[in-house]
N, CA, C, O and CB atoms as a CASP TS submission, in Angstrom:
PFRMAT TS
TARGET T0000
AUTHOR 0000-0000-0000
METHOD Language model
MODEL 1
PARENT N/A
ATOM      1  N   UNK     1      16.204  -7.736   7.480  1.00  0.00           N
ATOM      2  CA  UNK     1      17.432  -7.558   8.233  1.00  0.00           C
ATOM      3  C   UNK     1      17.333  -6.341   9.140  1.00  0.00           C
ATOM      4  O   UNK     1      17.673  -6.510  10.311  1.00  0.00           O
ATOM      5  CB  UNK     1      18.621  -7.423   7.290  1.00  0.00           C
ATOM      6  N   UNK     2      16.831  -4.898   8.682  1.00  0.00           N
ATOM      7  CA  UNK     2      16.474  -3.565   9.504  1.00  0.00           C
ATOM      8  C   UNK     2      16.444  -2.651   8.940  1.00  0.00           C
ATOM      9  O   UNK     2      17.326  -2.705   8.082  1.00  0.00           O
ATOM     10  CB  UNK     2      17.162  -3.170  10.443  1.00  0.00           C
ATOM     11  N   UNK     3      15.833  -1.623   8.891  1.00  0.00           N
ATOM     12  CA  UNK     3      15.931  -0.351   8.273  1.00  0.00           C
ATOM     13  C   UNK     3      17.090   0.550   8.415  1.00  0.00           C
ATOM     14  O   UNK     3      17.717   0.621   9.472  1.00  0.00           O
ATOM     15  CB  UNK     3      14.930   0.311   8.653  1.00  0.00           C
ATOM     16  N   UNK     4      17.398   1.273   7.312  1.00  0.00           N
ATOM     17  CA  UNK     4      18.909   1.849   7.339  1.00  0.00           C
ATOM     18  C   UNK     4      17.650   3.075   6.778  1.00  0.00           C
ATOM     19  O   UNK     4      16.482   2.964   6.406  1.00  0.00           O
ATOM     20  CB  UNK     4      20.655   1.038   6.157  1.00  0.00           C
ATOM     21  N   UNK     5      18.831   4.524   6.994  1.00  0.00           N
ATOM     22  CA  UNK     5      18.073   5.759   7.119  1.00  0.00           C
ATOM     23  C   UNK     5      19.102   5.110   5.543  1.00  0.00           C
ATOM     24  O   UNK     5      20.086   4.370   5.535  1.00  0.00           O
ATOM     25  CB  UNK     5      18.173   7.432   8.495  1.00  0.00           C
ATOM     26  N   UNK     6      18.277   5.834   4.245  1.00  0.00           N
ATOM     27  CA  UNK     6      18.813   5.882   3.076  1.00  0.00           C
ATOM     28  C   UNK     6      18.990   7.795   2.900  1.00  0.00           C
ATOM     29  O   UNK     6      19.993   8.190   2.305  1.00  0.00           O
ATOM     30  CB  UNK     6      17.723   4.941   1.916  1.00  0.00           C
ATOM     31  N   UNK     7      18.047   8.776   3.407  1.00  0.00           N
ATOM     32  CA  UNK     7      18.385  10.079   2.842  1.00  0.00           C
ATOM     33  C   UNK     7      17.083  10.902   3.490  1.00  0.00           C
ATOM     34  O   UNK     7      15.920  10.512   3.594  1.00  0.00           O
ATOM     35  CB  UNK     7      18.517  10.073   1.020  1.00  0.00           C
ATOM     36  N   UNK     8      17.565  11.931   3.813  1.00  0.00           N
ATOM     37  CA  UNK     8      16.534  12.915   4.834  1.00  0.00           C
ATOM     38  C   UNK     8      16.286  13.734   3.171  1.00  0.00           C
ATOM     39  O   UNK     8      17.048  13.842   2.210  1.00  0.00           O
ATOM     40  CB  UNK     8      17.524  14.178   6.664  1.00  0.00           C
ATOM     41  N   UNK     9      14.843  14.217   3.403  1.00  0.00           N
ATOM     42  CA  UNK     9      14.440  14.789   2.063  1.00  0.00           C
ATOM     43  C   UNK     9      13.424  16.432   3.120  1.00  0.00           C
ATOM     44  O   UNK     9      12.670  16.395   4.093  1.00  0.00           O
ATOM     45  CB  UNK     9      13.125  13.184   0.777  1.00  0.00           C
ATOM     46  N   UNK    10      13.862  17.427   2.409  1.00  0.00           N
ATOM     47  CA  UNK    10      13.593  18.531   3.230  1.00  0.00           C
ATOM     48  C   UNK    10      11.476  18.787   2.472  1.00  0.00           C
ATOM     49  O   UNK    10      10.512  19.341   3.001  1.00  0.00           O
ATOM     50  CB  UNK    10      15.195  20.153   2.783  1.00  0.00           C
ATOM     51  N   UNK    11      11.552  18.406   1.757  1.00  0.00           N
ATOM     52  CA  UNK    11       9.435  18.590   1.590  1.00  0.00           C
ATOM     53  C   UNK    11       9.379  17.301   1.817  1.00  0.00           C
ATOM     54  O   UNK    11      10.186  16.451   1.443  1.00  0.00           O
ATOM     55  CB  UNK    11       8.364  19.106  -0.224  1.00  0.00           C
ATOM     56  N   UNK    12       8.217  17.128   2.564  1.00  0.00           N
ATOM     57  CA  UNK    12       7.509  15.874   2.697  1.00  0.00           C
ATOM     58  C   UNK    12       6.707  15.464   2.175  1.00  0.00           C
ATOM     59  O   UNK    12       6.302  14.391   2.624  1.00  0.00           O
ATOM     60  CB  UNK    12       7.127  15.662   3.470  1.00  0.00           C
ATOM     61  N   UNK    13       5.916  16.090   0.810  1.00  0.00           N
ATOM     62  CA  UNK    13       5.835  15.808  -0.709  1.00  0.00           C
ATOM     63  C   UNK    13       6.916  15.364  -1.281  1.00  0.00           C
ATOM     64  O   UNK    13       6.925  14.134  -1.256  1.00  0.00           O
ATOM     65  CB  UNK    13       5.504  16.872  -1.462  1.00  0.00           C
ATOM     66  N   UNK    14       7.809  15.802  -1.772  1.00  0.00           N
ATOM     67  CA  UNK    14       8.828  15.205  -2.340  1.00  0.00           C
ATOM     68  C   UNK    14       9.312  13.772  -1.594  1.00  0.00           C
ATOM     69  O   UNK    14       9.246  12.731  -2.247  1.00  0.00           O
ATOM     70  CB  UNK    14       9.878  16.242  -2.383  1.00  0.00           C
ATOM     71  N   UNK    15       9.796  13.756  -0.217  1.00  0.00           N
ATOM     72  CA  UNK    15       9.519  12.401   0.197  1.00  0.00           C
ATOM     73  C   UNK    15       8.388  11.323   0.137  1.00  0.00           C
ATOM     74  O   UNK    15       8.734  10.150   0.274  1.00  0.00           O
ATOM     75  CB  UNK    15       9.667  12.498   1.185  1.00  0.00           C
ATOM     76  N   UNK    16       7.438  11.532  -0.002  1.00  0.00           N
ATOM     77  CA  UNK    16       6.439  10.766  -0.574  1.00  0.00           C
ATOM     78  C   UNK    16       6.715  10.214  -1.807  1.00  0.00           C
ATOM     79  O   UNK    16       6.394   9.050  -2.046  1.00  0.00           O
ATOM     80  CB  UNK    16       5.356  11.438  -0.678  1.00  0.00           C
ATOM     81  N   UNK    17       7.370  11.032  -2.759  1.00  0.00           N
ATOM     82  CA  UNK    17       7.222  11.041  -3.962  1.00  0.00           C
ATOM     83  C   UNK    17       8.426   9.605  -4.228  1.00  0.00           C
ATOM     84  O   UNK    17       8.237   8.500  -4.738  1.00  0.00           O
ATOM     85  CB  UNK    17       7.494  12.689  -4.619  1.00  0.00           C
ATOM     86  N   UNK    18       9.598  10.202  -3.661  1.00  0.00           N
ATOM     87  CA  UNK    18      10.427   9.213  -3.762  1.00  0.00           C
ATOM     88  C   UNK    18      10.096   7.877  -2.673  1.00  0.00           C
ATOM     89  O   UNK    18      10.369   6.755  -3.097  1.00  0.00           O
ATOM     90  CB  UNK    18      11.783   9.881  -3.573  1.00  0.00           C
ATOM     91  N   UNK    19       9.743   7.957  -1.834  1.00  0.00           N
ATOM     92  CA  UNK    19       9.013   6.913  -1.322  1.00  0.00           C
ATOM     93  C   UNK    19       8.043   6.080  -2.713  1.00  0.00           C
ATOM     94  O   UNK    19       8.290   4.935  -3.088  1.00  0.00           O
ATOM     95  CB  UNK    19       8.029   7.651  -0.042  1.00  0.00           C
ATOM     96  N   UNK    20       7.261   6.709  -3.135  1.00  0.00           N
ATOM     97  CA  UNK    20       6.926   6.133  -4.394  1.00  0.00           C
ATOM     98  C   UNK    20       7.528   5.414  -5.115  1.00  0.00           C
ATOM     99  O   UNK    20       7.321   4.205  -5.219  1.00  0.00           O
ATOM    100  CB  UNK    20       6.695   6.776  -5.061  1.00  0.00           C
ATOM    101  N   UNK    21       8.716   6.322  -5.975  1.00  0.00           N
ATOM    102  CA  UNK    21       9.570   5.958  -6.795  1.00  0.00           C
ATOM    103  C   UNK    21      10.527   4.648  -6.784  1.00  0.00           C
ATOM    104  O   UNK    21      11.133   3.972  -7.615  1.00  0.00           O
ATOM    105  CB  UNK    21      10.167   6.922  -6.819  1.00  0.00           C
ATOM    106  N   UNK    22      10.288   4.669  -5.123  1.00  0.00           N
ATOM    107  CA  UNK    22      11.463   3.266  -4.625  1.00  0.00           C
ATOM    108  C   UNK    22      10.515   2.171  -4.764  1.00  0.00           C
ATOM    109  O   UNK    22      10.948   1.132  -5.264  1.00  0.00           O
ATOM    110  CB  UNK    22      12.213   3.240  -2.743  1.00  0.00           C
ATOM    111  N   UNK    23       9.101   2.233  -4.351  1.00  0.00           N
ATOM    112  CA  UNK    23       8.299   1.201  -4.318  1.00  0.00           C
ATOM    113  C   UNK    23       7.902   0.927  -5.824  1.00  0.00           C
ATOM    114  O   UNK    23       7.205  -0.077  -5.972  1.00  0.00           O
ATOM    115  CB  UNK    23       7.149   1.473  -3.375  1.00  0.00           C
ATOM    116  N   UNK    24       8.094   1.358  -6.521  1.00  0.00           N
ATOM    117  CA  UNK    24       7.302   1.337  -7.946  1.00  0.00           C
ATOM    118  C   UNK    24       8.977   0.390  -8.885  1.00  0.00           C
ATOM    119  O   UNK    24       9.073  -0.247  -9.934  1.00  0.00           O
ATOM    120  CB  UNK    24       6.722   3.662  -8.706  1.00  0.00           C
ATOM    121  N   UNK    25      10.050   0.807  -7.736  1.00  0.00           N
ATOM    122  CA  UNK    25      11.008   0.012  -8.563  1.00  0.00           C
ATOM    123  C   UNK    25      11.435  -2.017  -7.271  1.00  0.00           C
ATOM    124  O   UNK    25      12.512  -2.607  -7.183  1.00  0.00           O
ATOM    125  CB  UNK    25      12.896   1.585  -8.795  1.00  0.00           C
ATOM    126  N   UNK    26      10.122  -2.380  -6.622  1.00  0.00           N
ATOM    127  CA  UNK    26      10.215  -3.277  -5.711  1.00  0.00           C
ATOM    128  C   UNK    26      11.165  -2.664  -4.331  1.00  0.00           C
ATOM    129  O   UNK    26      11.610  -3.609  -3.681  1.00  0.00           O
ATOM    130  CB  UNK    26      10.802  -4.548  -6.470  1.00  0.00           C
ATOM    131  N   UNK    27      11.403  -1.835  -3.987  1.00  0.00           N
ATOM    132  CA  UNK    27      11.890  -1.544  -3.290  1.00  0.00           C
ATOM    133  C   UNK    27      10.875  -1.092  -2.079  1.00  0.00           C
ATOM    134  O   UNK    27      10.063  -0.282  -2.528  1.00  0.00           O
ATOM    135  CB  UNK    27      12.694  -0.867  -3.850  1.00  0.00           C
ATOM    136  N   UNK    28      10.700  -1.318  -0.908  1.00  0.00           N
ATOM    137  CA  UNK    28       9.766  -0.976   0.382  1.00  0.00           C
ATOM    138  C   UNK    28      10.226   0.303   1.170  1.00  0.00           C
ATOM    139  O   UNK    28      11.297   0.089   1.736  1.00  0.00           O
ATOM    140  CB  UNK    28       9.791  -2.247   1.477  1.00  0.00           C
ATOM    141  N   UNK    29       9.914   1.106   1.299  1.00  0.00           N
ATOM    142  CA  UNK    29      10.012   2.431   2.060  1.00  0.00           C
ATOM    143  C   UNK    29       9.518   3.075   3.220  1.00  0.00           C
ATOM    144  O   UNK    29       8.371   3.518   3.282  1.00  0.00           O
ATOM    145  CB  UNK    29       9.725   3.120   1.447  1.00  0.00           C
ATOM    146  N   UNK    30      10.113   3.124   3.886  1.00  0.00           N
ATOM    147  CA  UNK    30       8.877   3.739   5.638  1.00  0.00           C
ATOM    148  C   UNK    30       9.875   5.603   5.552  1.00  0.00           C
ATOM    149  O   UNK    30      11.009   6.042   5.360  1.00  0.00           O
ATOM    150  CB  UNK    30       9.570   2.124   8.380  1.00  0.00           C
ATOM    151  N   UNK    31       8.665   6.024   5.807  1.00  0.00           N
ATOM    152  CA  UNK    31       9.128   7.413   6.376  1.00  0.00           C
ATOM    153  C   UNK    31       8.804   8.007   7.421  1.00  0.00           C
ATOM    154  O   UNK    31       7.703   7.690   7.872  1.00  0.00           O
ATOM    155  CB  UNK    31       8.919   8.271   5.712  1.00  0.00           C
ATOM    156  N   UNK    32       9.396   8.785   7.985  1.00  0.00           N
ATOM    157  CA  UNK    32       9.456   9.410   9.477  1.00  0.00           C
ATOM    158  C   UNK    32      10.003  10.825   9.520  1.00  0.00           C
ATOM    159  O   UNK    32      10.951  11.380   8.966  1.00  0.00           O
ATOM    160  CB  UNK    32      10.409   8.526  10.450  1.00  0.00           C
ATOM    161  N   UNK    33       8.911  11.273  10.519  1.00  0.00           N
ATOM    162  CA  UNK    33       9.309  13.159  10.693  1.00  0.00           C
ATOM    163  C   UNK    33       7.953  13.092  11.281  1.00  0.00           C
ATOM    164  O   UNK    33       7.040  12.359  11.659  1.00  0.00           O
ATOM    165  CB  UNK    33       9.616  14.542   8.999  1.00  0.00           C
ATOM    166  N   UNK    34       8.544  14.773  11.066  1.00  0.00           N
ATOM    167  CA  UNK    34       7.341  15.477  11.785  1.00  0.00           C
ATOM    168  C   UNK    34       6.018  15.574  11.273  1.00  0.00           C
ATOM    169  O   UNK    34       4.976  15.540  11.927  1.00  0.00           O
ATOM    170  CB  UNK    34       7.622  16.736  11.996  1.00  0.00           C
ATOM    171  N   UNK    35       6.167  15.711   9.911  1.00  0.00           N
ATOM    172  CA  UNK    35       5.452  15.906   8.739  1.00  0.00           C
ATOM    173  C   UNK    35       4.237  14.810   8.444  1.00  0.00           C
ATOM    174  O   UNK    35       3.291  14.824   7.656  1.00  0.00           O
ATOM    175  CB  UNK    35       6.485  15.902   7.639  1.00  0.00           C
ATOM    176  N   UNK    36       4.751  13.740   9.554  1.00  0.00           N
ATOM    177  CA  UNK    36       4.250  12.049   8.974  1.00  0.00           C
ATOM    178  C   UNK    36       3.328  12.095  10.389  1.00  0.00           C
ATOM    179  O   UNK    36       2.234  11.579  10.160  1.00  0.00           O
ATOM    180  CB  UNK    36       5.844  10.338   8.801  1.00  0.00           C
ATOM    181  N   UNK    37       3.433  12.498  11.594  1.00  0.00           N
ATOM    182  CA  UNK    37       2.391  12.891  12.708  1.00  0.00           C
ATOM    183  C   UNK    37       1.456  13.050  12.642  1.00  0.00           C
ATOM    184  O   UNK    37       0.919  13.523  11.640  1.00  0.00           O
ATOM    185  CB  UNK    37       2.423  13.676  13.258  1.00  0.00           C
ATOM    186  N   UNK    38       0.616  12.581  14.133  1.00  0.00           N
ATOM    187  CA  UNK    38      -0.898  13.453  13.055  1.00  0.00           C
ATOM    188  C   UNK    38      -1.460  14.827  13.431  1.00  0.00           C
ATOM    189  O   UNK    38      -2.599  15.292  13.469  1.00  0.00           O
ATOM    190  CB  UNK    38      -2.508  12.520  13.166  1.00  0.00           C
ATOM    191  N   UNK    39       0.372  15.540  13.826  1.00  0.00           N
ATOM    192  CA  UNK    39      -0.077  17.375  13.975  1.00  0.00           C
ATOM    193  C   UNK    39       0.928  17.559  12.868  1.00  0.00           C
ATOM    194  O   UNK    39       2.017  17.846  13.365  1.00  0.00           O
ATOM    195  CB  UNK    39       0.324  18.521  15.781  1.00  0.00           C
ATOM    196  N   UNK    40       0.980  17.488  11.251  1.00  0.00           N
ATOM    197  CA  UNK    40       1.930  17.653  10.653  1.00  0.00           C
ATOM    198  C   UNK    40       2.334  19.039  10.465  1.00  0.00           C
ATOM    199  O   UNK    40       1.693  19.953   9.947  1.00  0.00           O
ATOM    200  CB  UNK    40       1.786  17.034   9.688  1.00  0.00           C
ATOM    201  N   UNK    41       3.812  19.048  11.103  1.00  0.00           N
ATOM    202  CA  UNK    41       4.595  20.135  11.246  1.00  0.00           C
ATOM    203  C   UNK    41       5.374  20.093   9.555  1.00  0.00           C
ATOM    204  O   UNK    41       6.122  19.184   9.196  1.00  0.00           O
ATOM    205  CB  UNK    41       5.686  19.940  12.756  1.00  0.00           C
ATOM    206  N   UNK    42       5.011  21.204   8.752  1.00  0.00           N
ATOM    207  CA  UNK    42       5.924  21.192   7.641  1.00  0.00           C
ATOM    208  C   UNK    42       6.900  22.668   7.135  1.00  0.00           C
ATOM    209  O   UNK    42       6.918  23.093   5.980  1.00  0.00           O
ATOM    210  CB  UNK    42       4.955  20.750   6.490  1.00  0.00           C
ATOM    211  N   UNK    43       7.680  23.294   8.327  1.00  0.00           N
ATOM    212  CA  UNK    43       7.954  24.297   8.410  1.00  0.00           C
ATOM    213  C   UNK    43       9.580  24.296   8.793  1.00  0.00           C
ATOM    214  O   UNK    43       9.911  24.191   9.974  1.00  0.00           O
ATOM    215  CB  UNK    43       7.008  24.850   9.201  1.00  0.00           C
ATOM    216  N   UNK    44      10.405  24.397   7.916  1.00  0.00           N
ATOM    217  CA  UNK    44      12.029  24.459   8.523  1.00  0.00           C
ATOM    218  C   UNK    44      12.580  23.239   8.574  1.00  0.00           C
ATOM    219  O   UNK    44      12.564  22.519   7.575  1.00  0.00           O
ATOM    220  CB  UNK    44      12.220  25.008  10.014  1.00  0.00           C
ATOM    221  N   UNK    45      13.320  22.711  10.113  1.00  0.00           N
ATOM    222  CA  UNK    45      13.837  21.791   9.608  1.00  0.00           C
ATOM    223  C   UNK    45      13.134  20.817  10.718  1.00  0.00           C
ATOM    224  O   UNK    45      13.634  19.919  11.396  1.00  0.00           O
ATOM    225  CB  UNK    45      15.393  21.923   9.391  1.00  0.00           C
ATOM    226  N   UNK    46      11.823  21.306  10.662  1.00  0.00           N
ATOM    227  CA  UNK    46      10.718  20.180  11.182  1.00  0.00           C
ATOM    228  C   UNK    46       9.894  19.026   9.775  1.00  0.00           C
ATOM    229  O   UNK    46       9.388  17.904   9.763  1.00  0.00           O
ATOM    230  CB  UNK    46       9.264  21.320  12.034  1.00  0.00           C
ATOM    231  N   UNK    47      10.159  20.106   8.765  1.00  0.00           N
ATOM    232  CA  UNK    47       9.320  19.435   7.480  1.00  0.00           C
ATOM    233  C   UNK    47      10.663  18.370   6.735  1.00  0.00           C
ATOM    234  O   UNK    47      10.533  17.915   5.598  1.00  0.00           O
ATOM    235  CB  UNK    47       8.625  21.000   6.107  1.00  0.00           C
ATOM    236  N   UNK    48      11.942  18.094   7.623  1.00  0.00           N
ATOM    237  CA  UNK    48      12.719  16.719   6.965  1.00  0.00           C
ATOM    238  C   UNK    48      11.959  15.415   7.418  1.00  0.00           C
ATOM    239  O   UNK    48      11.343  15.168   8.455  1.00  0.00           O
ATOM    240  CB  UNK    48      14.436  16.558   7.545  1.00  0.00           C
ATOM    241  N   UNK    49      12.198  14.698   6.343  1.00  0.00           N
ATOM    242  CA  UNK    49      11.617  13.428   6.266  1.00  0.00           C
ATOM    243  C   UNK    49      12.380  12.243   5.816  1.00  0.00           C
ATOM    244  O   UNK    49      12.785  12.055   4.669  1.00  0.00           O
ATOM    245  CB  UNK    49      10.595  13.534   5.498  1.00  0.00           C
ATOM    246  N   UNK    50      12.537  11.457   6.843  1.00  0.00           N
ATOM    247  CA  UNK    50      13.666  10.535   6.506  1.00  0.00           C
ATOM    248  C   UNK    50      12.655   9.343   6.131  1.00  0.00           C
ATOM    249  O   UNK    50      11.545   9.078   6.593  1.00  0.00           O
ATOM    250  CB  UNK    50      14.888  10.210   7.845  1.00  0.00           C
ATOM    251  N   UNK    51      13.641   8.535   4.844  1.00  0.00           N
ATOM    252  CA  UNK    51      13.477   7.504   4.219  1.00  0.00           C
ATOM    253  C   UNK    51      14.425   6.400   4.227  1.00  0.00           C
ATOM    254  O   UNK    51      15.611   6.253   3.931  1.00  0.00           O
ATOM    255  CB  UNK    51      13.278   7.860   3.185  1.00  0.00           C
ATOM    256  N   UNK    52      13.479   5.678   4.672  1.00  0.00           N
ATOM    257  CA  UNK    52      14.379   4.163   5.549  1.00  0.00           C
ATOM    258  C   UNK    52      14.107   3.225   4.507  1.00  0.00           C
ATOM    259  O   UNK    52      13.007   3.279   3.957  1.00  0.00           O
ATOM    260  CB  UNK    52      13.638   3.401   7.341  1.00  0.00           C
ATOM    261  N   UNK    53      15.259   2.063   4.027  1.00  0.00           N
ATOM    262  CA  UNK    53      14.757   0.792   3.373  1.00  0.00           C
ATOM    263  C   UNK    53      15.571  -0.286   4.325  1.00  0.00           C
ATOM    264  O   UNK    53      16.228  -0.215   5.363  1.00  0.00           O
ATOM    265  CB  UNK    53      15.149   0.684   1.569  1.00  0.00           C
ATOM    266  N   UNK    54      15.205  -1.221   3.493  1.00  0.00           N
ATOM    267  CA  UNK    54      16.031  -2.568   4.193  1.00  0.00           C
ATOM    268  C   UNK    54      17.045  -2.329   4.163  1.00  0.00           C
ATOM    269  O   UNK    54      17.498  -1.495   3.378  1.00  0.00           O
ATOM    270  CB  UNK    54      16.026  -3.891   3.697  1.00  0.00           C
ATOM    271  N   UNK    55      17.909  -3.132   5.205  1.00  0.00           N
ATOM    272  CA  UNK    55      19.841  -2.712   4.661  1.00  0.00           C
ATOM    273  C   UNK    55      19.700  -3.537   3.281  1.00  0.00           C
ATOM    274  O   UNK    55      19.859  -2.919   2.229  1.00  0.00           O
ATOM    275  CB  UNK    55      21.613  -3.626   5.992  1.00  0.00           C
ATOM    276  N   UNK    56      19.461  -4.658   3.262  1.00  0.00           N
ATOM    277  CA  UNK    56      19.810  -5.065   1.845  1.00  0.00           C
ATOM    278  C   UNK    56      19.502  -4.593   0.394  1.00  0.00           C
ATOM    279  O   UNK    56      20.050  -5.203  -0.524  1.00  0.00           O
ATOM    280  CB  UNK    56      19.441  -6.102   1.801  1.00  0.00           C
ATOM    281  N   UNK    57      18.664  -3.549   0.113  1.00  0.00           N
ATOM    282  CA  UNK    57      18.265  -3.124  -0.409  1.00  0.00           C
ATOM    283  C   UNK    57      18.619  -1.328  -0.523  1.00  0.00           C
ATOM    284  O   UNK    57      18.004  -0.445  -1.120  1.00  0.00           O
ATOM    285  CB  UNK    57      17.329  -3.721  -0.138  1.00  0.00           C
ATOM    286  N   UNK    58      19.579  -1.286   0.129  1.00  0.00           N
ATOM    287  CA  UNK    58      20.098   0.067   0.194  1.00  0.00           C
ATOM    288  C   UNK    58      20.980   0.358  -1.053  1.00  0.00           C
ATOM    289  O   UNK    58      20.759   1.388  -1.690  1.00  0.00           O
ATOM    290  CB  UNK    58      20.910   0.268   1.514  1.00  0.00           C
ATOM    291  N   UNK    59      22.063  -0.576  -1.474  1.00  0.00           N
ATOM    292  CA  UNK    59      22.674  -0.031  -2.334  1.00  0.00           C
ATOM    293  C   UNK    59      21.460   0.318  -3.962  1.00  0.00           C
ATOM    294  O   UNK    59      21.517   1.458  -4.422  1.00  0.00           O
ATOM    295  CB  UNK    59      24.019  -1.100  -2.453  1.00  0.00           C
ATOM    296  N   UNK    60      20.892  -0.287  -4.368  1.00  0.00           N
ATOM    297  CA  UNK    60      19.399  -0.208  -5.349  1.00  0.00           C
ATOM    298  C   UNK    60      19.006   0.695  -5.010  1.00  0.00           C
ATOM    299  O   UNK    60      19.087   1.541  -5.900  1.00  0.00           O
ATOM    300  CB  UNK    60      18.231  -1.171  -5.323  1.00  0.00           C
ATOM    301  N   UNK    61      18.337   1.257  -3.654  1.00  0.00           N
ATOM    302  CA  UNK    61      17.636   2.173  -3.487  1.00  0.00           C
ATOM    303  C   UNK    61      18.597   3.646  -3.311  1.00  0.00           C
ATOM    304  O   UNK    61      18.040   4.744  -3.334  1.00  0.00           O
ATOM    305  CB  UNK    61      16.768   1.732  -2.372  1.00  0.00           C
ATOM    306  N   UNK    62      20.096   3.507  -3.135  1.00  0.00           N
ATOM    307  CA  UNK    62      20.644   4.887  -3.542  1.00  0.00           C
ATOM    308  C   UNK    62      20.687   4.881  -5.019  1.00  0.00           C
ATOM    309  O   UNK    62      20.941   6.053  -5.298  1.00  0.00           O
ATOM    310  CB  UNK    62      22.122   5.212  -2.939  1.00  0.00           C
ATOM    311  N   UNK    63      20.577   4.196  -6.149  1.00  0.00           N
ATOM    312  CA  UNK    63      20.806   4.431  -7.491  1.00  0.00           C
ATOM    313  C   UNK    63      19.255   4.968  -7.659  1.00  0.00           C
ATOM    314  O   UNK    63      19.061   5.829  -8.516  1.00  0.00           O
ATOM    315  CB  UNK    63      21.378   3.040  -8.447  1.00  0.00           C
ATOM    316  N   UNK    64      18.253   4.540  -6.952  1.00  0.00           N
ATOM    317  CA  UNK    64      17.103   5.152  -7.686  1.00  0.00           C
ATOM    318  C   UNK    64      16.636   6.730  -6.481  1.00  0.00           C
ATOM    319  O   UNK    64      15.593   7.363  -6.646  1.00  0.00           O
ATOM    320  CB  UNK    64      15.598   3.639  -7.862  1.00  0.00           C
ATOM    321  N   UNK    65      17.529   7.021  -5.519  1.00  0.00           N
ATOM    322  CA  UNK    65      17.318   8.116  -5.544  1.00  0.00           C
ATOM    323  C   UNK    65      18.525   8.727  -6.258  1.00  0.00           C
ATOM    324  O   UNK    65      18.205   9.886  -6.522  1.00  0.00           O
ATOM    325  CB  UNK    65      16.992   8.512  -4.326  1.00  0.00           C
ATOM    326  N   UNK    66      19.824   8.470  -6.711  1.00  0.00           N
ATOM    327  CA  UNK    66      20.494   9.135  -7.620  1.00  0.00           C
ATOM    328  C   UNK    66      19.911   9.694  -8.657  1.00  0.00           C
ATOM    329  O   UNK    66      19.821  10.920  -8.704  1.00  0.00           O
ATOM    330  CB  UNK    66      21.295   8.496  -8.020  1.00  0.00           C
ATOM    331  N   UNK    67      19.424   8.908  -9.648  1.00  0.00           N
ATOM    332  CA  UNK    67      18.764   8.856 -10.725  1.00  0.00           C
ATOM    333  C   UNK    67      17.247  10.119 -10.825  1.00  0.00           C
ATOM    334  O   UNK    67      16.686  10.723 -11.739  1.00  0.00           O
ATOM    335  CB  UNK    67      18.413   7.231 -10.752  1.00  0.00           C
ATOM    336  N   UNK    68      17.081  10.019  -9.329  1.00  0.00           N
ATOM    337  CA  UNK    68      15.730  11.125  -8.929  1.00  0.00           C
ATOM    338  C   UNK    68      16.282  12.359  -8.858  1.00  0.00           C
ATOM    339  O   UNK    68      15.822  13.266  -9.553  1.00  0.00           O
ATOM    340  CB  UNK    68      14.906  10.900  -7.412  1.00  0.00           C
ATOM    341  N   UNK    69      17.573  12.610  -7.824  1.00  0.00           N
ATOM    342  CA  UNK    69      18.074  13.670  -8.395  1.00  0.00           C
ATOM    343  C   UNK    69      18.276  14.383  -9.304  1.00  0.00           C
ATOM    344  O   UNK    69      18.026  15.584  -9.399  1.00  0.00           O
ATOM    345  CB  UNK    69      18.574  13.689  -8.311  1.00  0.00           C
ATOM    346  N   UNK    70      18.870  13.506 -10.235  1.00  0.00           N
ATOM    347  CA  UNK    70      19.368  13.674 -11.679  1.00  0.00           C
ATOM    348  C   UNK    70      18.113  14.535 -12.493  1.00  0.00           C
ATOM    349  O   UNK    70      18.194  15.654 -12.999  1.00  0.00           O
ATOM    350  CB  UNK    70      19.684  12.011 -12.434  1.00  0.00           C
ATOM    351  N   UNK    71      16.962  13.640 -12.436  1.00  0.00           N
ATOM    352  CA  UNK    71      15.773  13.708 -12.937  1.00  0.00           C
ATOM    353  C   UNK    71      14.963  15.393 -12.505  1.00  0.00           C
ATOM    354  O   UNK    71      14.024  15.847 -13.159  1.00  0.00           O
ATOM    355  CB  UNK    71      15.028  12.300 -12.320  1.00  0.00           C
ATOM    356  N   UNK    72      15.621  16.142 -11.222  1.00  0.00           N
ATOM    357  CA  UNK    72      15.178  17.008 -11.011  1.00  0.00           C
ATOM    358  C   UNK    72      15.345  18.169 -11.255  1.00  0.00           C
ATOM    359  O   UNK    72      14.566  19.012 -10.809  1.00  0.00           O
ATOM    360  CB  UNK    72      15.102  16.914 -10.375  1.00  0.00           C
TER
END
């Protein structure tokens, strides 16, 4: 259907991570920033990294970054 921004994550390790976390629960993940370039800027608020899923798959994928929060 299209990618919906689900949540800007300020390390782009940690976005990876939950990028992980969504895929490991069937969920598909693309991320984007600066960080994801291939001059990766990871300094301020150049190192946010937004994490996109399907729209349909958005409400699932805010419970499993809830749950990541939680977890942190």
């Amino acid at each position: 259907m299209g990618l919906v921004l689900l949540t800007e994550v300020g390390d782009p390790n940690a976005a990876a991570l939950l990028a992980a976390r969504l895929r490991s629960e069937g969920i598909e993940a693309t991320l984007s920033g600066e960080a994801e370039g291939p001059y990766r800027v990871t300094v301020g608020a150049m190192a946010v990294t937004k994490v996109w899923v399907e729209q349909d798959d958005l409400e699932d994928a805010r419970l499993v970054v809830l749950d990541w929060e939680l977890a942190e």
